[in-house]
Structure formats: C-alpha cells, structure tokens
LUMLO-241442 format. One record per atom (N, C-alpha, C): residue number from 1; x, y, z; residue in one letter; atom name. Coordinates in steps of 0.02 Angstrom, whole numbers, plus 50000, padded with zeros to 5 digits. Example, Ala and Ser with C-alpha at 12.3 -4.5 7.8 and 13.67 -1.06 7.14 Angstrom:
! LUMLO-241442
DRENTOR   num      xx      yy      zz   residuo   atomo
DRENTOR     1   50660   49716   50390         A       N
DRENTOR     1   50615   49775   50390         A      CA
DRENTOR     1   50660   49835   50390         A       C
DRENTOR     2   50642   49888   50354         S       N
DRENTOR     2   50684   49947   50357         S      CA
DRENTOR     2   50645   50002   50394         S       C
END
This chain:
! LUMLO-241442
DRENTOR   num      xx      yy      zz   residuo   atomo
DRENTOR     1   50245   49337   50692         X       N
DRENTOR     1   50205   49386   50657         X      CA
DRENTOR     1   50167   49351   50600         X       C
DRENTOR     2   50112   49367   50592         X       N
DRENTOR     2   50072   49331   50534         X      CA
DRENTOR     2   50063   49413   50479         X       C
DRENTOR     3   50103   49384   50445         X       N
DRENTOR     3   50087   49431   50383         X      CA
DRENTOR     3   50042   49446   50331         X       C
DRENTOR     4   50019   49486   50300         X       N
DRENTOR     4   49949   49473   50246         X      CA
DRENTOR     4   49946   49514   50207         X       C
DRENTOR     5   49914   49527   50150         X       N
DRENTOR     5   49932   49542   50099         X      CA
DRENTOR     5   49867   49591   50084         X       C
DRENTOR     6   49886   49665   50071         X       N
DRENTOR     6   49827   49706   50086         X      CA
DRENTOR     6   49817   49757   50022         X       C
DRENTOR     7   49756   49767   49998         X       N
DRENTOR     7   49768   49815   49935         X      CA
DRENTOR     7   49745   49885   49935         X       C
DRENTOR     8   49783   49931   49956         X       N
DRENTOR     8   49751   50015   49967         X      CA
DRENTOR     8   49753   50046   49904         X       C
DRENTOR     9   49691   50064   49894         X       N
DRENTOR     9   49669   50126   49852         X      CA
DRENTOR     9   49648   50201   49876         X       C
DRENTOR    10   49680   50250   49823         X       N
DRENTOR    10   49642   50300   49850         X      CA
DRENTOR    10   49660   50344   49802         X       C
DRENTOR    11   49690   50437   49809         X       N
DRENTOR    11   49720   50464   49776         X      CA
DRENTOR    11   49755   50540   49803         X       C
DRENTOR    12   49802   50552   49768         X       N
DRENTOR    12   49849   50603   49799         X      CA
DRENTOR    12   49838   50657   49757         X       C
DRENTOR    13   49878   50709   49769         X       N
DRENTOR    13   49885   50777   49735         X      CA
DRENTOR    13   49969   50793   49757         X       C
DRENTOR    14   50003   50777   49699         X       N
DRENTOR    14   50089   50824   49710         X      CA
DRENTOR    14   50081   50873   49729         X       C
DRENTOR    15   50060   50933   49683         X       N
DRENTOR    15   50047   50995   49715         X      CA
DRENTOR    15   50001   51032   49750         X       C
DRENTOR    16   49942   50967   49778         X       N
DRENTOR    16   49889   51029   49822         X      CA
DRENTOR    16   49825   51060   49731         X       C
DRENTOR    17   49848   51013   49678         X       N
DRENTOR    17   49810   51037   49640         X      CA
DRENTOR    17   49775   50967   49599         X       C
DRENTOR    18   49788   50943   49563         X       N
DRENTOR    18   49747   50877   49510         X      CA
DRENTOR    18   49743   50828   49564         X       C
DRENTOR    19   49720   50772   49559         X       N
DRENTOR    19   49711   50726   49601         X      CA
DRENTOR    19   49738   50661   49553         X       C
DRENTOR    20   49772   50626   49578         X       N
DRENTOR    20   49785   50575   49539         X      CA
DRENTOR    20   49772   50499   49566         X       C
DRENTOR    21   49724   50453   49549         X       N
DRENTOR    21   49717   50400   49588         X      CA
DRENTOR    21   49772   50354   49590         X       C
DRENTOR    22   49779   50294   49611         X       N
DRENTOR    22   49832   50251   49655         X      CA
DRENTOR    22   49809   50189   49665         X       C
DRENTOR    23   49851   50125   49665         X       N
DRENTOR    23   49837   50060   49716         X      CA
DRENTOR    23   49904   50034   49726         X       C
DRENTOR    24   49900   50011   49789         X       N
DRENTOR    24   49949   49984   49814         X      CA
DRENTOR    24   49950   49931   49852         X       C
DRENTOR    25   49990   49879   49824         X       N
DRENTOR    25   50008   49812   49843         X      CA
DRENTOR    25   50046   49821   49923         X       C
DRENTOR    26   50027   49816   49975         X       N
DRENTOR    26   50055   49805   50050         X      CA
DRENTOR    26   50069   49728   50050         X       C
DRENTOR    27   50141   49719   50118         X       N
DRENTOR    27   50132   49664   50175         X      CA
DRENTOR    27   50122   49713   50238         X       C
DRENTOR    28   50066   49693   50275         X       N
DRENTOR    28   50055   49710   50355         X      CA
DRENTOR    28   50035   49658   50379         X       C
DRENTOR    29   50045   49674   50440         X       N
DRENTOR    29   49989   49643   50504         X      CA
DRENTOR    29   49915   49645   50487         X       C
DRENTOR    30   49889   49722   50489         X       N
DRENTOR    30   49837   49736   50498         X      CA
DRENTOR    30   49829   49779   50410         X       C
DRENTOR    31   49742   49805   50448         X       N
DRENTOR    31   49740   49849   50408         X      CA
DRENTOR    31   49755   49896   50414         X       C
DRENTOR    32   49761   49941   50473         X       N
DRENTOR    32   49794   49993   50496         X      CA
DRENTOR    32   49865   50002   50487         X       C
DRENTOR    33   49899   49946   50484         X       N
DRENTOR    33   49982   49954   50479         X      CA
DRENTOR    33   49975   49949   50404         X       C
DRENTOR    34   49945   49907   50379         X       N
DRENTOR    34   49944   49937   50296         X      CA
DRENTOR    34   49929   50011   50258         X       C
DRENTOR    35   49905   50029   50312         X       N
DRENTOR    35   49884   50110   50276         X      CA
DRENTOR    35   49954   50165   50315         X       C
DRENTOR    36   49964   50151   50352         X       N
DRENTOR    36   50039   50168   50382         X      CA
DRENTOR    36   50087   50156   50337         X       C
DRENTOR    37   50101   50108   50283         X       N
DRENTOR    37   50156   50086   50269         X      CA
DRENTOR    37   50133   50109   50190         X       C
DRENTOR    38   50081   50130   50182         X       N
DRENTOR    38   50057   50165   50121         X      CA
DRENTOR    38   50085   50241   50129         X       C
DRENTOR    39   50085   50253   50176         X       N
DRENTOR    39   50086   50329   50190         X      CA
DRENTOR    39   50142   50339   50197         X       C
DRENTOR    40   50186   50293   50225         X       N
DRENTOR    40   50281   50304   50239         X      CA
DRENTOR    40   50302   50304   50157         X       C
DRENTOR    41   50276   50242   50101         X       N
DRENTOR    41   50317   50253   50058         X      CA
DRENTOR    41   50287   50302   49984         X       C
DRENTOR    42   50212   50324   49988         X       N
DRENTOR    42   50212   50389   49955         X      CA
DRENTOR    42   50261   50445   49997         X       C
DRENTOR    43   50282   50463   50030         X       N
DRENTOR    43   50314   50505   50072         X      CA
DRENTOR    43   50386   50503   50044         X       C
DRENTOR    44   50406   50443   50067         X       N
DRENTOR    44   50493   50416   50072         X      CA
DRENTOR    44   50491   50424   49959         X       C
DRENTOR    45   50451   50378   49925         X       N
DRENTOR    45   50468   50371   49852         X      CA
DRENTOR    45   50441   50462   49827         X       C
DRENTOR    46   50406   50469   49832         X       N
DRENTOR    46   50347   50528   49798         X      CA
DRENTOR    46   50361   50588   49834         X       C
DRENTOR    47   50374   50587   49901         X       N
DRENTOR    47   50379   50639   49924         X      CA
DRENTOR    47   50302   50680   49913         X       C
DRENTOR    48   50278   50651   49950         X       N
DRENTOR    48   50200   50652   49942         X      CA
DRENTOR    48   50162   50667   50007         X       C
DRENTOR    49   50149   50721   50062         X       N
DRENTOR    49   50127   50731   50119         X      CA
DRENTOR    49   50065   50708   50147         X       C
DRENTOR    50   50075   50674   50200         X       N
DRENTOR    50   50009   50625   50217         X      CA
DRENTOR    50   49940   50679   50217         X       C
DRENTOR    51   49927   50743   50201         X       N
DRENTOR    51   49880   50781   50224         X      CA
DRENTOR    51   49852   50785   50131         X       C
DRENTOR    52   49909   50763   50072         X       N
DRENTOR    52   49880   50765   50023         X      CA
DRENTOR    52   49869   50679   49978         X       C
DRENTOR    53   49857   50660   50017         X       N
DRENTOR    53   49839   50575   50025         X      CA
DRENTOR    53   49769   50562   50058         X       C
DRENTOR    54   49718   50535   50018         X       N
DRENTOR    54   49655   50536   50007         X      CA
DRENTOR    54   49634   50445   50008         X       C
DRENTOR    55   49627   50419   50068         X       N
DRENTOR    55   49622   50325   50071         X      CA
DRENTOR    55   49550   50335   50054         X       C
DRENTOR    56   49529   50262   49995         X       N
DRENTOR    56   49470   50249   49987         X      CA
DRENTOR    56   49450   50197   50000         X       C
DRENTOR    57   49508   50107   50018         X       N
DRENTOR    57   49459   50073   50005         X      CA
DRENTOR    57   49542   50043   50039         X       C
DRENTOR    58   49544   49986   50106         X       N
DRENTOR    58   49594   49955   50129         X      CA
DRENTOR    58   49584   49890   50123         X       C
DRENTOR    59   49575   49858   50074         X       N
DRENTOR    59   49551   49772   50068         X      CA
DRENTOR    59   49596   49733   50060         X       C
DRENTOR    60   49592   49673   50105         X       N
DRENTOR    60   49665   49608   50118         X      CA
DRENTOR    60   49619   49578   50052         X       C
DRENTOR    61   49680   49535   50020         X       N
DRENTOR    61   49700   49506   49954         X      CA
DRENTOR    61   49735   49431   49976         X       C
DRENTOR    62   49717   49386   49948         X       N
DRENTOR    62   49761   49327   49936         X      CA
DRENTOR    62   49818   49351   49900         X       C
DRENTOR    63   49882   49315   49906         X       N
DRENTOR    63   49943   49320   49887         X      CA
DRENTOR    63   49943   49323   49822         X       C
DRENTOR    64   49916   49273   49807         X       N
DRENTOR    64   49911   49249   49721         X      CA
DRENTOR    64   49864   49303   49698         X       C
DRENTOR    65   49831   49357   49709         X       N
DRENTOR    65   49793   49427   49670         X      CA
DRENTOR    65   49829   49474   49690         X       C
DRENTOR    66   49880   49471   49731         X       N
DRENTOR    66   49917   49533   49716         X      CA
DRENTOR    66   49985   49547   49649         X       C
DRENTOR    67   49963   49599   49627         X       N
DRENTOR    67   50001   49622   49554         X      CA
DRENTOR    67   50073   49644   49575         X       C
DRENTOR    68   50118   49637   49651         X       N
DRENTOR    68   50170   49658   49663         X      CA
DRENTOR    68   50215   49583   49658         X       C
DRENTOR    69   50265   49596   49618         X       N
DRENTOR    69   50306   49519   49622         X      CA
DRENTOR    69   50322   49524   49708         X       C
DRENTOR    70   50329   49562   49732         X       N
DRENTOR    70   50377   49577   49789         X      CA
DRENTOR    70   50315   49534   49839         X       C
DRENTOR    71   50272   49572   49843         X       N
DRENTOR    71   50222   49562   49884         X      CA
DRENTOR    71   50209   49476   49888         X       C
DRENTOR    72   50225   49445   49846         X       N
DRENTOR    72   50217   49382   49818         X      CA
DRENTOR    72   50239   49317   49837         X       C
DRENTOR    73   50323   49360   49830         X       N
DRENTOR    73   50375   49330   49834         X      CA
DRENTOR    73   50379   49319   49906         X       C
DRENTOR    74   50366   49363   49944         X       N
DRENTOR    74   50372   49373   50033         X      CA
DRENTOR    74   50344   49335   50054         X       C
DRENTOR    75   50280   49317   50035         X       N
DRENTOR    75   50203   49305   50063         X      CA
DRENTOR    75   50221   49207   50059         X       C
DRENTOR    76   50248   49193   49983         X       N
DRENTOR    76   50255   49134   49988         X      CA
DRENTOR    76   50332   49079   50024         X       C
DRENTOR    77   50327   49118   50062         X       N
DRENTOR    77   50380   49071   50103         X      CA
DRENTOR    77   50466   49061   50094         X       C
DRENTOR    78   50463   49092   50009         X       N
DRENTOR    78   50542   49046   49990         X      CA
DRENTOR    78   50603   49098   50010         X       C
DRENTOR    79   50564   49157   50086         X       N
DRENTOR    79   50608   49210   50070         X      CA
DRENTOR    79   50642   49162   50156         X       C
DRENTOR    80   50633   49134   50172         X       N
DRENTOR    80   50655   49105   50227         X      CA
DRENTOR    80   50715   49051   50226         X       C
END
C-alpha cells in the first residue's frame, strides 16, 4: 500500500443549524478514501451525520506540512 498524506477542508452543522468550518489531517490511498475516512471519524468522534458534512477542498500534503503529529509520525517510517 502506498500511503499519503491528504488535507480535507470543509464544514459541518451539529444541529442542522450554524455551520462550523474544519481541516483535517488524513493517511489514505487516495483522495476518495481520504474523504471516507473524514466522514467515518466526524461520525465515530462528533457524532456528526455524513448528510450534515459539507467537503470543500481534498488536497494531498507532504508529510512534513501536515499539522497532525500522528499523521507524521506514520508517514515517516519509524512506525515499522
């Protein structure tokens, strides 16, 4: 698997009312599995329904510009 490092923006609404914007540090494949894996963990953390989740902008990132230690840490090898 070649992994990569992807940055989704966009914005949600808890209740169906304010809108609140968002970015999020991904590892995917793609860009498509990055917006998938955006959508599982507003859901799973936020409890946040994919119908009130608003994607604006799915752009891959070098390792070293992403702001997630996690994302970072994965990307550079020492998790092996």
């Amino acid at each position: 698997m070649n992994m990569k490092a992807f940055r989704v923006s966009g914005e949600y609404s808890p209740k169906g009312k304010k809108w609140h914007r968002f970015t999020k540090d991904v590892v995917a494949e793609n860009d498509k599995d990055a917006l998938e894996r955006v959508y599982s963990v507003m859901g799973s953390k936020h409890g946040i329904k994919r119908r009130l989740i608003r994607i604006k902008e799915v752009v891959e990132i070098s390792p070293e510009e992403s702001e997630d230690p996690v994302v970072r840490y994965y990307l550079s090898g020492r998790n092996e």
